[in-house]
N, CA, C and O of each residue as an XYZ file, in Angstrom:
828
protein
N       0.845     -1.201      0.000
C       0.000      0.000      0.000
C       0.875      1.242      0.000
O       1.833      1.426      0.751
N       0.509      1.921     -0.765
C       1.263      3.507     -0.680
C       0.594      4.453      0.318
O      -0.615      4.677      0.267
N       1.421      5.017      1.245
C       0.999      5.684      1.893
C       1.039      7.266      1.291
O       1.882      7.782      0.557
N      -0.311      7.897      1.936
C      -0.167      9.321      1.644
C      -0.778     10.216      2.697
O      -1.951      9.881      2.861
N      -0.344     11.483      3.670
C      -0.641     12.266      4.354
C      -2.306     12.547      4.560
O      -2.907     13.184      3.695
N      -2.963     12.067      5.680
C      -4.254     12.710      5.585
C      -4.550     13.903      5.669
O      -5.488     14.456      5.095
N      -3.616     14.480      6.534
C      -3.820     15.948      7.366
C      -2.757     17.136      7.444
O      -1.569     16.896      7.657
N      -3.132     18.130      7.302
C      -2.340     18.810      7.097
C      -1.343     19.375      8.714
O      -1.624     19.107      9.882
N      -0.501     19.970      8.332
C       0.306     20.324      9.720
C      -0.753     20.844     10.876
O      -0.934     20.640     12.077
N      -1.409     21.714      9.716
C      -2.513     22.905     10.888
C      -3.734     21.981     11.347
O      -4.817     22.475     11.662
N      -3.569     21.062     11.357
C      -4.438     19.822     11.771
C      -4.208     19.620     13.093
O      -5.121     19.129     13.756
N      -2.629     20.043     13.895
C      -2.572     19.944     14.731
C      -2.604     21.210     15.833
O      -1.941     21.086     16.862
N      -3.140     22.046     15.675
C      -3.388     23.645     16.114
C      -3.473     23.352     17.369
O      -4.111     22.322     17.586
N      -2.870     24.132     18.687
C      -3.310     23.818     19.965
C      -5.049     24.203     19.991
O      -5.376     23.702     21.067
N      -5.591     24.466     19.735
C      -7.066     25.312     20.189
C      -7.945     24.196     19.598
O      -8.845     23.832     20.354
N      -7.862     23.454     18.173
C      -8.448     22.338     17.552
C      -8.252     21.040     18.092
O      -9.098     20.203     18.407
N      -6.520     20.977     18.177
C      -6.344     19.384     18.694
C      -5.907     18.994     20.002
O      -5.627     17.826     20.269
N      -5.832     20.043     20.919
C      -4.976     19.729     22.289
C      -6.366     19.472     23.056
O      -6.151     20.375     23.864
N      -7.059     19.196     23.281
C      -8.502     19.702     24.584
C      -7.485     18.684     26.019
O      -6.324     18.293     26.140
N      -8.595     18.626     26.753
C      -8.227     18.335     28.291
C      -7.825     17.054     28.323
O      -6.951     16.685     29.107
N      -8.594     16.007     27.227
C      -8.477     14.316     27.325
C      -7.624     13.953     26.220
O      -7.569     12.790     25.819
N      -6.840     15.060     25.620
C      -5.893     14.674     24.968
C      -4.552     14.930     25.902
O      -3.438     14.407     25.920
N      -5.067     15.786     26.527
C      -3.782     16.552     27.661
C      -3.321     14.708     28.537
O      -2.242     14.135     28.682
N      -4.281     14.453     28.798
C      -4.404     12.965     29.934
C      -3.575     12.102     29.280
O      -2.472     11.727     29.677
N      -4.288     11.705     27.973
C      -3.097     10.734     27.381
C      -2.465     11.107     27.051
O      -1.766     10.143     26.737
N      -1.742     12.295     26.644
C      -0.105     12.204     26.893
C       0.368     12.114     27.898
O       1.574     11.874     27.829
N      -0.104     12.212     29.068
C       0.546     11.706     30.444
C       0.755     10.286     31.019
O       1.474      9.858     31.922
N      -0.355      9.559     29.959
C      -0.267      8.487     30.023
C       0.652      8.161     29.138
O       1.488      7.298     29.404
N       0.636      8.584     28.366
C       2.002      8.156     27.328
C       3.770      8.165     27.691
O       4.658      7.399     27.317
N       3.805      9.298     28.516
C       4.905      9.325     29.169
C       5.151      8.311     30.438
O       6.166      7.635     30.605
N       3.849      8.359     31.410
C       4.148      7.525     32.077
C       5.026      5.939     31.977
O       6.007      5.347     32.427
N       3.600      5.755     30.823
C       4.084      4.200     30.349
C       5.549      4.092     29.680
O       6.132      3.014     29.566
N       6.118      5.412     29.218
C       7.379      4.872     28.481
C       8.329      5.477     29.443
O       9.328      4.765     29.548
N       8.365      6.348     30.050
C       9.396      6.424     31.381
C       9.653      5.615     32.298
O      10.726      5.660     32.899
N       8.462      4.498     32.636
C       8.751      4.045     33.805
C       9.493      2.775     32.790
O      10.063      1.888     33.427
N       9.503      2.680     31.541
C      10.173      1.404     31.175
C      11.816      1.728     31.266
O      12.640      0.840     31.045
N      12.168      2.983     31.585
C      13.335      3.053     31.431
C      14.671      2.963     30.749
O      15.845      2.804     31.085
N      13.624      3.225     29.066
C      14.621      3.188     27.902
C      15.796      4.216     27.655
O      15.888      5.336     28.158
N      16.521      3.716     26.932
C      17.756      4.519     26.310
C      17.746      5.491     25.394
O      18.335      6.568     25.313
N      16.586      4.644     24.376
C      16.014      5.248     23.066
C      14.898      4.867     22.682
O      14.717      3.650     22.633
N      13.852      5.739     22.308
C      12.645      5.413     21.726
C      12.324      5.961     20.135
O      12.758      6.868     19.425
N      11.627      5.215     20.041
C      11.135      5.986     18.565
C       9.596      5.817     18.220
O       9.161      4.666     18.179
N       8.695      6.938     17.955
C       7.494      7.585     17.888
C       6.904      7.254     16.484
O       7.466      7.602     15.446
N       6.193      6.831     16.507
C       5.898      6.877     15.057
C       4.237      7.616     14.941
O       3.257      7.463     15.670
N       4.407      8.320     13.898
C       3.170      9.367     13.610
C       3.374     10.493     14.957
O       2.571     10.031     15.768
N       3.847     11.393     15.446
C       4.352     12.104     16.526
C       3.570     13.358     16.552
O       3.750     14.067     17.541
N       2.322     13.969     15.207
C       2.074     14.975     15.576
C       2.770     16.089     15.527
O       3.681     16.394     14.758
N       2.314     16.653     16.347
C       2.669     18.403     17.459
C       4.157     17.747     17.538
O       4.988     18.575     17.166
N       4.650     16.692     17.858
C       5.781     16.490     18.569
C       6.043     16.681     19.983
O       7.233     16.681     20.297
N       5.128     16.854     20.967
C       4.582     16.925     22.050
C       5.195     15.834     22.758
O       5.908     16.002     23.747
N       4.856     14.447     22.133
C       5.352     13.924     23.514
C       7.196     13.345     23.425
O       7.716     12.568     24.226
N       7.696     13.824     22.546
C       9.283     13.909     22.329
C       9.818     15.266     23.165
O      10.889     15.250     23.771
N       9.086     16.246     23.129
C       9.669     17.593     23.608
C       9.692     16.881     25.566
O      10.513     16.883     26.484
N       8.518     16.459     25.392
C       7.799     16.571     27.000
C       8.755     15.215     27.483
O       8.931     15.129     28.699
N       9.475     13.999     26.494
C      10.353     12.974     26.951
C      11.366     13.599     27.556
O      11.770     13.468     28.711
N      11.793     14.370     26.591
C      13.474     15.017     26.537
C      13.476     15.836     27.858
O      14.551     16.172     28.354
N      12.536     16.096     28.317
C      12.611     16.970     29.964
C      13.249     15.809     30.669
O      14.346     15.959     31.208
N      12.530     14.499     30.697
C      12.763     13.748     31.308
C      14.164     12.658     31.455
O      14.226     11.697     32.222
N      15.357     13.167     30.382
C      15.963     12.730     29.866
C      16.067     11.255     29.209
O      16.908     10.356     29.202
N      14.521     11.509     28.548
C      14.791      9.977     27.329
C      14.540     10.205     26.295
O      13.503     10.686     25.838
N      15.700      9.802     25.665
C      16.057     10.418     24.227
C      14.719      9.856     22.940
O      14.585      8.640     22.804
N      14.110     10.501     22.360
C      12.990     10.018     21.396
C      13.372     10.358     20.044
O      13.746     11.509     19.820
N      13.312      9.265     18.854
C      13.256      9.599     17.573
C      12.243      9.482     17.023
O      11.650      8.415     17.186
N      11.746     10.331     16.314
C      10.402     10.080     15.569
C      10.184     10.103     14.208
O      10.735     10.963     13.521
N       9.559      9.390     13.795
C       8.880      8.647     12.191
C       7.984      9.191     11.712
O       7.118      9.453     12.547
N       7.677      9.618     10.370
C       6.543     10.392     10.186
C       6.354     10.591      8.279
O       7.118     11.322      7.649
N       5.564     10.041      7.815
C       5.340     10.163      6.160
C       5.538     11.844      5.792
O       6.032     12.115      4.698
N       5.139     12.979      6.739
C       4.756     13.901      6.403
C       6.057     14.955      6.815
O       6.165     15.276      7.998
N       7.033     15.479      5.811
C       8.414     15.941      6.164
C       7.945     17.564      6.906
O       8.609     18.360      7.570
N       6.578     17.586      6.460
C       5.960     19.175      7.251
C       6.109     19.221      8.969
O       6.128     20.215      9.694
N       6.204     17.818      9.327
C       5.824     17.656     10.728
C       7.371     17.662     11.865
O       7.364     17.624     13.095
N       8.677     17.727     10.859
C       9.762     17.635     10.700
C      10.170     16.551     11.819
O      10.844     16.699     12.839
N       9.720     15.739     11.440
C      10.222     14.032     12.240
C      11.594     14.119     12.033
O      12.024     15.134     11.483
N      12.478     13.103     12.425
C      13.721     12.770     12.397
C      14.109     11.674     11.461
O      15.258     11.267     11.290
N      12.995     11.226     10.857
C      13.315     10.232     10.095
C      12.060     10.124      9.362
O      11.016      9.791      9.923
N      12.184     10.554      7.411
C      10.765     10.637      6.894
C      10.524      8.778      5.951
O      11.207      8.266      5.064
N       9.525      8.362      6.529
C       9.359      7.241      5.995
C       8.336      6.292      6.518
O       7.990      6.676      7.635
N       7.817      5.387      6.217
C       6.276      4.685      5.919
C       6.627      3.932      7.526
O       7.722      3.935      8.089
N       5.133      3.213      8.109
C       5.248      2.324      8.996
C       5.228      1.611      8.790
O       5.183      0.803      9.717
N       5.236      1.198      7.715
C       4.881     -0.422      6.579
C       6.175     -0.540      6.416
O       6.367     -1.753      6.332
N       7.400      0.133      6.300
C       8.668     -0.475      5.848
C       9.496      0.839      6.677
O       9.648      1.944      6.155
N      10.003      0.470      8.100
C      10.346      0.941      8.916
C      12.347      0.950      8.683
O      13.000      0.140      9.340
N      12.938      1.758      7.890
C      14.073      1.878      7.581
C      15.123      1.719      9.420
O      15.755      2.681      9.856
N      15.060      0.517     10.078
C      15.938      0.803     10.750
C      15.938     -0.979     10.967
O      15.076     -1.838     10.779
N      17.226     -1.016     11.409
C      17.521     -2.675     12.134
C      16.792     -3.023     12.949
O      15.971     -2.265     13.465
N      16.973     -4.662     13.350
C      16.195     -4.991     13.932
C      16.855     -4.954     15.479
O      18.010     -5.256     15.782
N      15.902     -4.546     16.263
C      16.185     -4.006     17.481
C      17.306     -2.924     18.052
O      18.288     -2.984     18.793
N      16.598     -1.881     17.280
C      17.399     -0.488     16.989
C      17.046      0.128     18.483
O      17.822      0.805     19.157
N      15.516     -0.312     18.900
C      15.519      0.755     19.836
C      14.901     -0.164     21.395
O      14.531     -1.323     21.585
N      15.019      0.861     22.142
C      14.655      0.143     23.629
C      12.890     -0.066     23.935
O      12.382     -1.015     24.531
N      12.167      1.136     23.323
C      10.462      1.250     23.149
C      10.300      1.582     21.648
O      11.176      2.231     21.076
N       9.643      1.325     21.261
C       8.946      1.764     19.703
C       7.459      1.930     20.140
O       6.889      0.975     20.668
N       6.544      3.604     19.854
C       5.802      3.533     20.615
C       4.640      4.136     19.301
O       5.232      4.534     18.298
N       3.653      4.190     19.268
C       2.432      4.602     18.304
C       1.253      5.109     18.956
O       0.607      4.293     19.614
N       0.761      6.553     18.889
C      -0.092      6.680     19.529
C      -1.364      7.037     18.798
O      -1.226      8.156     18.304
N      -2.678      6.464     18.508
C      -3.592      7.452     18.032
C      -3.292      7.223     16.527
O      -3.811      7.927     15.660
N      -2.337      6.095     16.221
C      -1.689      6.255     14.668
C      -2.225      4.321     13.654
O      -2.494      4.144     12.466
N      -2.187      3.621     14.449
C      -2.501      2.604     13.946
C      -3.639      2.036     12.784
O      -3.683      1.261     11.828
N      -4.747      3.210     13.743
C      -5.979      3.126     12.753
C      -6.174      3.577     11.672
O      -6.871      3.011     10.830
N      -5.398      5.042     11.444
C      -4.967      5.459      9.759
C      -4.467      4.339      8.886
O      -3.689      4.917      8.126
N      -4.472      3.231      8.606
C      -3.931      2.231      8.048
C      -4.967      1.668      7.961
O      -5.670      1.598      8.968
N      -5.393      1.096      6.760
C      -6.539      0.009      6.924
C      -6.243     -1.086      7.883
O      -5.205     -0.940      8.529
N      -7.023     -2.269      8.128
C      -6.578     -3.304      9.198
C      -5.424     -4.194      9.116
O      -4.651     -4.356     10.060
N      -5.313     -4.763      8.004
C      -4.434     -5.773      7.934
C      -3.222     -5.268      7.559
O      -2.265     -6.043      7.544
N      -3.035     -3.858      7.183
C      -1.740     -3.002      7.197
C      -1.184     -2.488      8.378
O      -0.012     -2.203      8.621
N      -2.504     -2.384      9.296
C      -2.247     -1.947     10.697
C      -1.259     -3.240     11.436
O      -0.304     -3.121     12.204
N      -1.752     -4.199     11.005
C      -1.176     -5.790     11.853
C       0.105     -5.101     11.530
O       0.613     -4.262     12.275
N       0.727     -5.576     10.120
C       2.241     -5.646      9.607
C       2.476     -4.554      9.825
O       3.687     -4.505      9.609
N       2.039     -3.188     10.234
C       2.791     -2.108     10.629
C       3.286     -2.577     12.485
O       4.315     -2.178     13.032
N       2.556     -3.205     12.932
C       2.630     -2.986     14.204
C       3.573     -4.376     14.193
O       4.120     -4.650     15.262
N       3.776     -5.189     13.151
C       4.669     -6.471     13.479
C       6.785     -5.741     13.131
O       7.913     -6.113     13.453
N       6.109     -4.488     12.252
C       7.221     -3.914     11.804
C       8.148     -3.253     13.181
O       9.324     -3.415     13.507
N       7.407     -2.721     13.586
C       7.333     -2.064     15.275
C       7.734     -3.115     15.968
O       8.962     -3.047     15.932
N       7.424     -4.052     16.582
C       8.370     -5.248     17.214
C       9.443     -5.993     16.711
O      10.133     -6.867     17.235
N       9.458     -5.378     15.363
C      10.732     -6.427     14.752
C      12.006     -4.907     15.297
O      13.123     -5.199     15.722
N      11.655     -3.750     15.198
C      12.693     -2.772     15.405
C      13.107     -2.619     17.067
O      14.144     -2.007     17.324
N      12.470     -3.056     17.941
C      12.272     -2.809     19.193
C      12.947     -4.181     19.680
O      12.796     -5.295     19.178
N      13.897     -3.741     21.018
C      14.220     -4.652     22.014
C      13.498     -5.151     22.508
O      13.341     -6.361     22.346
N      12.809     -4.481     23.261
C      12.396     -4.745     24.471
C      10.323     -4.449     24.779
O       9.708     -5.351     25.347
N       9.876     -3.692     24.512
C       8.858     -2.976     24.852
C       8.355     -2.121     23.492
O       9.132     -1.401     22.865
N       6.596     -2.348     23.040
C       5.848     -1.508     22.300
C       4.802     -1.146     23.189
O       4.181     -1.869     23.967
N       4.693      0.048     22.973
C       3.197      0.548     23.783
C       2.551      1.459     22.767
O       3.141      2.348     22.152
N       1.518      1.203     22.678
C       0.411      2.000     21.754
C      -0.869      2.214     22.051
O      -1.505      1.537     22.859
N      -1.412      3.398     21.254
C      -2.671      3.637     21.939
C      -3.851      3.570     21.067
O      -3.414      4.133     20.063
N      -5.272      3.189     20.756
C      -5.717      3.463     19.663
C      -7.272      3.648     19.763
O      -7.895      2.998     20.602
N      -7.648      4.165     19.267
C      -9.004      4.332     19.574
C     -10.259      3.016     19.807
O     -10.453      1.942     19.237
N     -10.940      3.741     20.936
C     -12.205      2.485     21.163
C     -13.039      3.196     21.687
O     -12.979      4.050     22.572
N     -14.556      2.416     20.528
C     -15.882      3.586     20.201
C     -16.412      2.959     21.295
O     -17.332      3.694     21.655
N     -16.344      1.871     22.141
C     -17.524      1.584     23.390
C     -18.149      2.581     24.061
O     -17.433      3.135     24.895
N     -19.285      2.996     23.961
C     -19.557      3.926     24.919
C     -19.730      3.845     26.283
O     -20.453      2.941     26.702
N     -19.338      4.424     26.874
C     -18.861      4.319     28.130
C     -19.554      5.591     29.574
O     -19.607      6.792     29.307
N     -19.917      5.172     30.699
C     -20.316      6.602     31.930
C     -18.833      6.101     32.377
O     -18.356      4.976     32.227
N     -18.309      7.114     32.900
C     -17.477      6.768     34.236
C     -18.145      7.242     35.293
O     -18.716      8.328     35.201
N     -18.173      6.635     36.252
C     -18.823      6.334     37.808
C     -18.043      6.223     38.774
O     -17.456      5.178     39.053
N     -17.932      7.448     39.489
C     -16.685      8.147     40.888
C     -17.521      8.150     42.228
O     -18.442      8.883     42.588
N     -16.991      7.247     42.751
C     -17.518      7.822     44.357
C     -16.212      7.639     45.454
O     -15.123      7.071     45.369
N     -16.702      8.197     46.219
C     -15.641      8.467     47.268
C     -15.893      8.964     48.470
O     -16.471     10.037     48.642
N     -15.449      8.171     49.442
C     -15.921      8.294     50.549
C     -14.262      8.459     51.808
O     -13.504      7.496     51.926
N     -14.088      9.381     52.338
C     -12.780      9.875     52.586
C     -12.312      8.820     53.503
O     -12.952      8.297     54.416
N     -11.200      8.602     53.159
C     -10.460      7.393     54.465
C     -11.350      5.959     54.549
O     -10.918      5.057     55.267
N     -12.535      5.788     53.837
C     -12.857      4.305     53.924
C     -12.865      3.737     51.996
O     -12.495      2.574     51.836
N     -13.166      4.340     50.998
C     -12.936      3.753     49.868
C     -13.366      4.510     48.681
O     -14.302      5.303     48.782
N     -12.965      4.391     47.949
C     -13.117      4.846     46.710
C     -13.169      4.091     45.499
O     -12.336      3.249     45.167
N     -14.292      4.463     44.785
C     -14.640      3.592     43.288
C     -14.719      4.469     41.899
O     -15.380      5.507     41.896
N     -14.114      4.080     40.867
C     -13.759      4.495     39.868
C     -13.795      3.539     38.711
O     -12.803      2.834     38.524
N     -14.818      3.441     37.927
C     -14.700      2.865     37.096
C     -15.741      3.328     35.520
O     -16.751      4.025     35.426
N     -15.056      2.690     34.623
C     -15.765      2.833     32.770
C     -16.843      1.379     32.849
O     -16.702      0.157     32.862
N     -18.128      2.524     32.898
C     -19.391      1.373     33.005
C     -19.915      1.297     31.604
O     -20.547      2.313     31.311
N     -19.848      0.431     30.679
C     -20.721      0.676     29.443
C     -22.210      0.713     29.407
O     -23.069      0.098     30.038
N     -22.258      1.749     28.350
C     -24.053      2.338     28.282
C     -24.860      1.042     28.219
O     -24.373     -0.002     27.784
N     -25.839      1.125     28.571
C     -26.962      0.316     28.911
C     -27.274      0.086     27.170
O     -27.325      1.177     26.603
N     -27.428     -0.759     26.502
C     -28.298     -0.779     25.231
C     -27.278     -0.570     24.055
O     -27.566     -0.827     22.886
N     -25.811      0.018     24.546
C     -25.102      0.368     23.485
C     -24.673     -1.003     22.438
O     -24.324     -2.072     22.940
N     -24.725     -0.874     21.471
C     -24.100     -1.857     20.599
C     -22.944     -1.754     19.303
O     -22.884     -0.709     18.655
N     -22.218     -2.688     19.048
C     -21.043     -1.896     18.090
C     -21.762     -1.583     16.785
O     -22.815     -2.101     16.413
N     -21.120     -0.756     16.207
C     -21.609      0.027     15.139
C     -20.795     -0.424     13.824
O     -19.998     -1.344     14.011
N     -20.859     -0.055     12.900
C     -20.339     -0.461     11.312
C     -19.358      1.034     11.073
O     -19.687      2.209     10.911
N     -17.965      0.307     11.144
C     -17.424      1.492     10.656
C     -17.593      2.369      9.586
O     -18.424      1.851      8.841
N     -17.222      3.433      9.139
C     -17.308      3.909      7.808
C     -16.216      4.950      7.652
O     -16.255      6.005      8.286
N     -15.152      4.622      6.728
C     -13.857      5.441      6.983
C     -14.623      6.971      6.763
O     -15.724      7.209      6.267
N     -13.678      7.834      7.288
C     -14.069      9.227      7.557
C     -13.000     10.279      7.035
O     -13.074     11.499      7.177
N     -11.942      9.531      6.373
C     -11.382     10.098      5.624
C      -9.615      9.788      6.416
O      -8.521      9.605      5.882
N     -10.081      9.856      8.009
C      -8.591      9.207      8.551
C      -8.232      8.143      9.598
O      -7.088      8.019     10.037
N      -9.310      7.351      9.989
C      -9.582      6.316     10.654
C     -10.577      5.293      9.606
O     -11.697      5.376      9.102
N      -9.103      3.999      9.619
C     -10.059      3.039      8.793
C     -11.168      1.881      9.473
O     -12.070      1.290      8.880
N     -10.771      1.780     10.913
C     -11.021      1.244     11.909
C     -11.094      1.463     13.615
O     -10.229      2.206     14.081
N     -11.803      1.026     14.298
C     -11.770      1.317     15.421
C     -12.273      0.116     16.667
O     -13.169     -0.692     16.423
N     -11.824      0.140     17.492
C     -11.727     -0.867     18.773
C     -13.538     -0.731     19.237
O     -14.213      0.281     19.426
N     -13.896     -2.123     19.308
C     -15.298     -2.360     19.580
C     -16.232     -1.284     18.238
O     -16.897     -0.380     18.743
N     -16.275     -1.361     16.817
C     -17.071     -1.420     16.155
C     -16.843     -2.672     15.092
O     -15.727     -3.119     14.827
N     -17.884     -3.085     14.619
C     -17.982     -4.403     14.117
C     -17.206     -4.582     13.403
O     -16.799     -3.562     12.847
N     -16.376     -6.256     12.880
C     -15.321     -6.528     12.787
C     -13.956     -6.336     13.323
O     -12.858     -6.802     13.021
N     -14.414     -5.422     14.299
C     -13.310     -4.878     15.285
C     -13.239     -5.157     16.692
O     -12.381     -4.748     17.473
N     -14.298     -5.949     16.957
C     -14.462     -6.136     18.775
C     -12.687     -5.606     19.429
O     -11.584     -5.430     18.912
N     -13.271     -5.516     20.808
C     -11.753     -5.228     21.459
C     -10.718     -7.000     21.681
O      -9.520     -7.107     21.942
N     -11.839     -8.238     21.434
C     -11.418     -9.605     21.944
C     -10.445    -10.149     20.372
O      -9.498    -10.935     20.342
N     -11.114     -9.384     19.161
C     -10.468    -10.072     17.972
C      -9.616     -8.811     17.700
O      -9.050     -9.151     16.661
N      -9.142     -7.484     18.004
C      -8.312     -6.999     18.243
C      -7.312     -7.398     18.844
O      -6.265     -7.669     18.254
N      -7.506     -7.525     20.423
C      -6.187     -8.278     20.965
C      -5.502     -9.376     20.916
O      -4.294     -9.451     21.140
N      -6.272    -10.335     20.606
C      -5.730    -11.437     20.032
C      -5.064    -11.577     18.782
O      -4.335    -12.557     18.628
N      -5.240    -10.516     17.611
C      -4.138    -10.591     16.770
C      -2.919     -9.668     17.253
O      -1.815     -9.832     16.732
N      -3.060     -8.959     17.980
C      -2.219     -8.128     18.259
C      -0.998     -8.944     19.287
O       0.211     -8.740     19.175
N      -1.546     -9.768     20.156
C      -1.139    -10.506     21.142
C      -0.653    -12.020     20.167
O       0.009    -12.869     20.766
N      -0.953    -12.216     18.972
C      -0.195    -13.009     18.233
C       1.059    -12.650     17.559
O       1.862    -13.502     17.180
N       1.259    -11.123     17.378
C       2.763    -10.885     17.405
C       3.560    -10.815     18.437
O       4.621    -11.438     18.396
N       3.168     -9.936     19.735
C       3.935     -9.866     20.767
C       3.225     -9.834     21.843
O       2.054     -9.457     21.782
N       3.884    -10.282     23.204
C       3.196    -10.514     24.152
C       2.753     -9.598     24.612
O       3.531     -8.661     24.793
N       1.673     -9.470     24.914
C       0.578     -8.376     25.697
C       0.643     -8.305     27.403
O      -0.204     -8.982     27.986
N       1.222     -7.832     27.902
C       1.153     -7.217     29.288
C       0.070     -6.418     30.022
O      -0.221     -6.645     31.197
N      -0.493     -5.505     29.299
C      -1.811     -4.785     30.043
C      -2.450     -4.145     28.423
O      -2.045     -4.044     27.265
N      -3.485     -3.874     29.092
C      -4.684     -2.910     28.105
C      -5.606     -2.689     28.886
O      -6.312     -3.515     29.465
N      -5.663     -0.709     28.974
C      -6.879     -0.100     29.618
C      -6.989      1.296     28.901
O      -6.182      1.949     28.239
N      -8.645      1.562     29.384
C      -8.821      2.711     28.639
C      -8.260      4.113     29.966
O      -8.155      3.991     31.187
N      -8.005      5.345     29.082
C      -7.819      6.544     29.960
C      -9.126      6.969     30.546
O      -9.949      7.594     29.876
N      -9.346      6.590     31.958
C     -10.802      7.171     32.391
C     -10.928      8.975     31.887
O     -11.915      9.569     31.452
N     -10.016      9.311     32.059
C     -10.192     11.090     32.034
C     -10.464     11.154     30.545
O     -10.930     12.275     30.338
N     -10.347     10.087     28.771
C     -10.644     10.051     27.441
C     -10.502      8.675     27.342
O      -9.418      8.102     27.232
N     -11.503      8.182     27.378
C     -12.275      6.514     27.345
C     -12.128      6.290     25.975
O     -12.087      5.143     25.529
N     -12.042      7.328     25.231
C     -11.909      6.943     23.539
C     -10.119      6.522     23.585
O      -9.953      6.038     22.465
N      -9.363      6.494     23.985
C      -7.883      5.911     23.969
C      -7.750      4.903     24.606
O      -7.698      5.079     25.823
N      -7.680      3.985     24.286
C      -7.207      2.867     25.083
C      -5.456      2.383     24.036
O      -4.983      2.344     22.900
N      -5.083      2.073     25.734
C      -3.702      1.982     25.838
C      -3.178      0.590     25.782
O      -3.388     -0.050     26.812
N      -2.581     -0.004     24.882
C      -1.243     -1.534     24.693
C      -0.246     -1.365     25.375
O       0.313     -0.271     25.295
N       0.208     -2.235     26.125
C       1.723     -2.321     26.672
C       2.322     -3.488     26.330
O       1.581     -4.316     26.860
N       3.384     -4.222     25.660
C       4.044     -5.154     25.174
C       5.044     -5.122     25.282
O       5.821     -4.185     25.101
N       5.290     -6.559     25.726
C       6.349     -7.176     26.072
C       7.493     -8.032     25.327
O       7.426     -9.052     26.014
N       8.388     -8.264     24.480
C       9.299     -8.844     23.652
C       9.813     -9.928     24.788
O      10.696    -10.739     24.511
């Protein structure tokens, strides 16, 4: 498949694309790749470049991948044919980027991603379940927090939209035949959604 740019740079405008539950998962994004304690990472589809600026505080060095030379990645080139050796880096990470790929390009992009990586992939990708979150709290005896799905909700029929070819829990997509191909390239360690943006749910993998 040839890849080609959906969006333009100004696609990523703070006022259009930053809101509050995008703010969350990048915190989740850092979390998950700081506490792995890599040497080197590499980003693929990076955006704003946001969460490379916000690594480098932390001193972990990030390279990033990107079709679109406007977005000025460090390295311009496809996720389908990932120009680097195999096990170049310590995390290889994808956020929000998988689903631009139709499905079965998404697999071999994401098998491309573990063939470059030591150690650890973490990725994030969208899932349409609709969801309440439900907080209570009661001081010094317990607290409950959890993503309750809507009463009646059912998965829906995708229909590309011009930059998502797919998505987690709409039909042909359940989240159970998702992870299981995903978990047939590399071992799967955790998957949860961001309560503060229930539409991201987060991969952590293990080599």
């Amino acid at each position: 498949m040839n890849l080609t740019k959906q969006v333009d740079s100004s696609h990523y405008e703070f006022q259009s694309y930053m809101d509050k539950g995008r703010w969350t998962s990048v915190w989740h994004q850092l979390d998950e790749v700081i506490k792995l304690k890599p040497d080197k990472v590499l980003e693929i589809g990076p955006g704003p470049g946001l969460f490379k600026k916000l690594a480098g505080q932390f001193n972990v060095k990030v390279e990033t991948l990107d079709l679109d030379p406007e977005l000025n990645p460090d390295h311009v080139g496809s996720a389908l044919a990932l120009p680097f050796d195999d096990a170049t880096y310590d995390v290889v990470c994808a956020f929000q980027m998988l689903e631009h790929l139709p499905y079965s390009d998404a697999l071999l992009a994401f098998k491309d991603m573990v063939r470059v990586s030591r150690r650890h992939v973490v990725i994030s990708l969208p899932d349409s379940e609709r969801v309440n979150r439900v907080q209570v709290q009661i001081p010094k005896i317990a607290a409950f927090d959890r993503l309750i799905p809507k009463r009646g909700s059912k998965p829906e029929e995708h229909r590309f939209d011009g930059e998502h070819y797919w998505e987690i829990n709409k039909l042909d997509y359940l989240l159970e035949k998702v992870t299981k191909d995903l978990s047939s390239i590399c071992r799967l360690v955790k998957t949860y959604r961001v309560k503060e943006n229930p539409y991201h749910r987060f991969f952590i993998f293990d080599k």
